[in-house]
N, C-alpha and C positions, 0 to 999 in steps of 0.2 A: 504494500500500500504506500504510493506518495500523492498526494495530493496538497491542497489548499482551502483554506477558508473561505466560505462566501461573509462574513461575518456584514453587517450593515446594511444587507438588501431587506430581509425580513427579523434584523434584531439589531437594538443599537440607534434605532433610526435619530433619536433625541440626539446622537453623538452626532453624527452627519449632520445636522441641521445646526448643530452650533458649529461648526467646522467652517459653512459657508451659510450663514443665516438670510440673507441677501440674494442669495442663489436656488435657496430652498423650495421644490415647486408643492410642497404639501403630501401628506404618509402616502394618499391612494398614489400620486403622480410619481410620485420617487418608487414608490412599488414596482409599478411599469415599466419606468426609465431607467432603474439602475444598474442593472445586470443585465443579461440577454443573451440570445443566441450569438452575436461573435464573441463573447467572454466565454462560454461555453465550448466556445473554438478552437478560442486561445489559448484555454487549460489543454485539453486535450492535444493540442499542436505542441505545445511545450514541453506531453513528454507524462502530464500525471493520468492517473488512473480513475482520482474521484474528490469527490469534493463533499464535504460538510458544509450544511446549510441550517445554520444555528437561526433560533425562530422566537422572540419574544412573543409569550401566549397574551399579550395586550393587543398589539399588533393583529391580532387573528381573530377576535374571541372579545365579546366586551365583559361586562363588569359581571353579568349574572352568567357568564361560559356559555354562550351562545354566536355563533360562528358568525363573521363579517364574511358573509359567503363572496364576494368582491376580490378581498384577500387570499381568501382560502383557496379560490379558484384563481389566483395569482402563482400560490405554492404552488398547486398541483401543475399548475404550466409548467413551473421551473422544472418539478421533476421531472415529467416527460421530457425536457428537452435538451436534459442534462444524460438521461437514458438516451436522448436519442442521438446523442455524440459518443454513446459509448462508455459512461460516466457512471458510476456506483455513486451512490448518496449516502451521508450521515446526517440524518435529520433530528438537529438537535433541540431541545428543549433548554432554549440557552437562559430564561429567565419564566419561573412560574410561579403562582400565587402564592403570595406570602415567602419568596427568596428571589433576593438578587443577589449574585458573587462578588458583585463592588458593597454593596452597601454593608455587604458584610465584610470589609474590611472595615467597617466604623462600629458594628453593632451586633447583636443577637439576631436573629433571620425569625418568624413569627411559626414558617412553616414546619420545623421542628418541634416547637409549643404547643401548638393551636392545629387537631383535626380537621376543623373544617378547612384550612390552607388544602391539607394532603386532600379531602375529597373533592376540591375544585382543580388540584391538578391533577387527578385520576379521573373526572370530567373533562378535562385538555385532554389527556392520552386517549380517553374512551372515543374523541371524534377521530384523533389525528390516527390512532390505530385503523381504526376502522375502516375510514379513507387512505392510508399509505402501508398498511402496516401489510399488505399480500402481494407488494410490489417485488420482483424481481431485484436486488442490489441495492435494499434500501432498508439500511441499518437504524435502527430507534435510541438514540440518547435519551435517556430517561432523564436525567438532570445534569445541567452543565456547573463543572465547578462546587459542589455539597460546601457550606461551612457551617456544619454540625455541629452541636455543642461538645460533643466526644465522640469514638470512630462507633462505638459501641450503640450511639444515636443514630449514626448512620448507616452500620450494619443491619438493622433493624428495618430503616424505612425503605432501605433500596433495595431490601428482600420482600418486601408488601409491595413494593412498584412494581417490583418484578413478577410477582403472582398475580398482581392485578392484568399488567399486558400482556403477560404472555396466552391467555386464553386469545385475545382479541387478535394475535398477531404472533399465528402458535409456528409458523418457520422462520420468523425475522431473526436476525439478530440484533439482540440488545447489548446496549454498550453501557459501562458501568464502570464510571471513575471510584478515584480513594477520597478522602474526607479533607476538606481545608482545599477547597481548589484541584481537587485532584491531585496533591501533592506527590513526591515522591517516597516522600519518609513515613506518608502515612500509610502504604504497602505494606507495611510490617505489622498494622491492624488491620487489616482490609480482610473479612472472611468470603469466601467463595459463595458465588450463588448456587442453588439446589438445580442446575440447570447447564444442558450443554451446548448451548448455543448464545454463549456471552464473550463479547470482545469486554477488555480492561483498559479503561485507559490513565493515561498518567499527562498532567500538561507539565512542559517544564520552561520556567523562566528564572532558574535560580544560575545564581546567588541575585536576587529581586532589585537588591540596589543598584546591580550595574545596569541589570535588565531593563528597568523602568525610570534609572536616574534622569533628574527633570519633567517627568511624568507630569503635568498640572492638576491632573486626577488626582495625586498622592499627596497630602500635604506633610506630612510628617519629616520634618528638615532632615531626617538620615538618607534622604534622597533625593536630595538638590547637588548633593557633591558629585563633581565632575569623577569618572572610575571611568579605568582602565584594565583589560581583559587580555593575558590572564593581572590578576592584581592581588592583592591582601589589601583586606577590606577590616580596619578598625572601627568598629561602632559602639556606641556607648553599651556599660554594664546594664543602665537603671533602662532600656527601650521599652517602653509598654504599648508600643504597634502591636497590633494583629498578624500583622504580615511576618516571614519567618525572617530572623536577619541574616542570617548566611554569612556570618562571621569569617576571619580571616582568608588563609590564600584559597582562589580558586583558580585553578585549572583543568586542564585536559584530566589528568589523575581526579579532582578532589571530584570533577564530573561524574565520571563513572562512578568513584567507590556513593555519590550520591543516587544512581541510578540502580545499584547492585542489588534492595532491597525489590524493584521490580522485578528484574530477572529471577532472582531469590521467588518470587511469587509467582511467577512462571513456570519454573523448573518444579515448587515443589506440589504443584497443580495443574501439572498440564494443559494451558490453559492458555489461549493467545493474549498478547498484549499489543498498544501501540500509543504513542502521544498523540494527541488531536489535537493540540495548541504548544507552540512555541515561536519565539521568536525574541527581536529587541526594540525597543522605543523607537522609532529615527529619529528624536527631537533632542538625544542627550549621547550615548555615547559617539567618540569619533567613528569614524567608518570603516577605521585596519581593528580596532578593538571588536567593532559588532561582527564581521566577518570572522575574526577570529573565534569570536564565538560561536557564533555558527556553522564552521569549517567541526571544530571538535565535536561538536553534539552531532551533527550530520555524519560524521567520522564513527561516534560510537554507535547511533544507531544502526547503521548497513553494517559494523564487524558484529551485533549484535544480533542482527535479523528482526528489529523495530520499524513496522509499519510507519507513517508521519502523515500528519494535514498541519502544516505551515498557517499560521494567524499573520497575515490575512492577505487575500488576494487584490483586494482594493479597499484604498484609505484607510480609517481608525486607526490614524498615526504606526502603522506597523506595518502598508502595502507594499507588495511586490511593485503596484500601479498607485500612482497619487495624482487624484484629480479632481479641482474643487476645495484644493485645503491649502486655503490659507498661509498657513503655517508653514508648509512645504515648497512652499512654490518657488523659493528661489534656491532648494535644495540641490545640492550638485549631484546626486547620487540621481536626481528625474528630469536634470537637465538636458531632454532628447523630446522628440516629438512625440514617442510610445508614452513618454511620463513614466517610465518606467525603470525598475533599480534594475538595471542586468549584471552589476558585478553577485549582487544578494540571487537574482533570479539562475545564472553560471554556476552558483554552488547548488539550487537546487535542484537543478539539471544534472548535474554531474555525480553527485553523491548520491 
């Protein structure tokens, strides 16, 4: 598996519109416009196999879980025509009632507390199953990113999601991260599902501070400092972020023995794994550091035999393609007509 993100067509939309607020042509019109059949082209001409299509349940679904068939019949176009390049799908459930994986870097998530959360997003899966879940090459993320109160929280509820879909969507495969973001260190709590037909996934952006340094989403000053990759990274004793701090050297080594507890989960469970998100800010580190970083991680996964979908394939400050942001425009790395990073896009090709 390599592929890419569709992240911002059907989730995220509120990030895109502050990106270029001026530009914005409204949720239904950006639905239409943002992606399409030659992006569907382009993936597949470059070389990937398939693409995650992460889906805010706002976006689809209003307040009382009943479908903006408008939208819904928006998804259902992309899949087909993402099938019809050739294209395998993970159709993720990137944001649902009662959890966001940002917000939960500031707070407790409702949807771990509070049942009625979990049965309005087992009313999300009951349509989207329904509707995508007997599709040929079309993988069901049950939740993107868990930030659970303990793993033991989250072992629990990803074992109810999973008994709930799997009746509705009894050949798919489900795909099923570790706790805190999909972490990697959280592998080492993560118990198997009662089930044989689940992918695992793991996202990886650590060590976080270099990953996301300058990030404006992140306020917390241990990531305003400029880092450099590989680096040692000194952050204070007293940090009370949510986020992990990933303390001193990282490198190619401190990588792997960080990814070891996945494999470790793999071998002792035979049982596939793969990352669905990685990647680096473009707004902070230089451009020999971010490459370097992704030269290793790209490195260990093929000696590994780790599947990949790249975050993101356009804009949310982390595209292969940037266009519409601001921010980037006068970035050397999409100084070309395509707006596109081809030294970052070269590594994805090649590894």
């Amino acid at each position: 598996m390599k592929g890419v993100n569709f992240g911002g067509w059907f989730s995220q939309i509120d990030a895109i519109e502050e990106k270029d607020p001026a530009g914005f042509p409204g949720v239904d019109q950006h639905v239409r416009t943002f992606l399409g059949p030659d992006d569907f082209r382009q993936v597949r001409e470059w070389g990937f196999d398939h693409v995650r299509l992460p889906v805010d349940w706002q976006y689809v679904f209003d307040e009382q879980i009943r479908p903006k068939e408008e939208i819904l019949s928006a998804l259902e176009s992309a899949i087909e025509g993402l099938h019809g390049e050739g294209l395998g799908v993970i159709l993720d459930l990137h944001k649902c009632p009662g959890h966001d994986f940002h917000d939960g870097t500031r707070r407790d998530q409702a949807f771990f507390t509070d049942p009625v959360h979990r049965r309005d997003c087992m009313r999300v899966w009951a349509q989207l199953a329904e509707r995508f879940g007997h599709r040929h090459s079309v993988m069901l993320e049950l939740l993107n990113e868990p930030v659970a109160p303990s793993a033991a929280v989250w072992n629990e509820i990803k074992d109810e999601l999973v008994r709930f879909v799997r009746p509705l969507a009894p050949k798919a495969t489900l795909v099923v991260g570790s706790n805190l973001w999909n972490n990697a260190s959280e592998f080492a709590h993560l118990t198997p599902v009662d089930d044989d037909n689940i992918l695992y996934s793991v996202h990886l952006y650590n060590p976080i501070v270099f990953t996301h340094q300058k990030a404006p989403w992140l306020d917390d000053p241990i990531f305003q400092a400029s880092r450099t990759y590989p680096g040692t990274y000194d952050l204070p004793d007293d940090n009370t972020g949510r986020l992990p701090a990933d303390r001193g050297l990282w490198d190619r080594d401190r990588m792997a023995r960080h990814l070891e507890g996945v494999f470790e989960f793999r071998r002792k469970h035979s049982v596939p794994v793969a990352c669905n998100e990685f990647g680096v800010y473009m707004g902070g580190a230089d451009a020999q550091s971010r490459l370097r970083w992704m030269t290793d991680v790209l490195e260990l996964f093929r000696e590994n035999d780790v599947g990949w979908t790249y975050w993101n394939y356009k804009n949310l400050d982390f595209g292969i393609v940037s266009i519409g942001e601001s921010l980037f425009q006068d970035s050397p790395q999409y100084a070309n007509a395509q707006r596109t990073d081809r030294d970052l896009l070269g590594l994805l090709r090649e590894l």
